[in-house]
C-alpha positions, 0 to 999 in steps of 0.5 A: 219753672223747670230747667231743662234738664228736670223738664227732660225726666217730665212724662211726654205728654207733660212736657207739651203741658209745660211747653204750652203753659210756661213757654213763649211762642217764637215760630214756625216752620216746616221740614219734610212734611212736618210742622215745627213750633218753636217755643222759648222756656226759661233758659231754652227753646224747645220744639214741638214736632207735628206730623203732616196734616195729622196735628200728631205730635211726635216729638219734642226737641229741646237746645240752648244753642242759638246756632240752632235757631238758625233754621228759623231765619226764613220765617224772619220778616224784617222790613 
């Protein structure tokens, strides 16, 4: 598996192959109007950014601060 910074220099479209393919679901949310799909990969998360009702995917950001996970906490359901 890549680490983060080799999977930087990957080509757009190869970079959501790879997230799809080595990375692991967590969540999902939105923010102004976009879908947001979190995924963790080896030693980071990355996000994949979706347009609207369009599916584009527009963007990719990747961190392995948890204080970013924080934007994710609504979507938690503890019973």
């Amino acid at each position: 598996m890549l680490d983060q910074y080799k999977f930087k220099t990957l080509p757009f479209y190869n970079q959501v192959s790879y997230i799809w393919a080595e990375g692991t679901y967590l969540a999902s949310r939105q923010e102004e109007g976009h879908k947001i799909n979190l995924y963790r990969v080896k030693d980071f998360f990355a996000e994949i950014w979706y347009h609207g009702l369009q599916e584009n995917i527009f963007k990719i950001r990747t961190f392995t601060s948890k204080k970013c996970l924080e934007a994710y906490l609504n979507s938690v359901i503890l019973d």
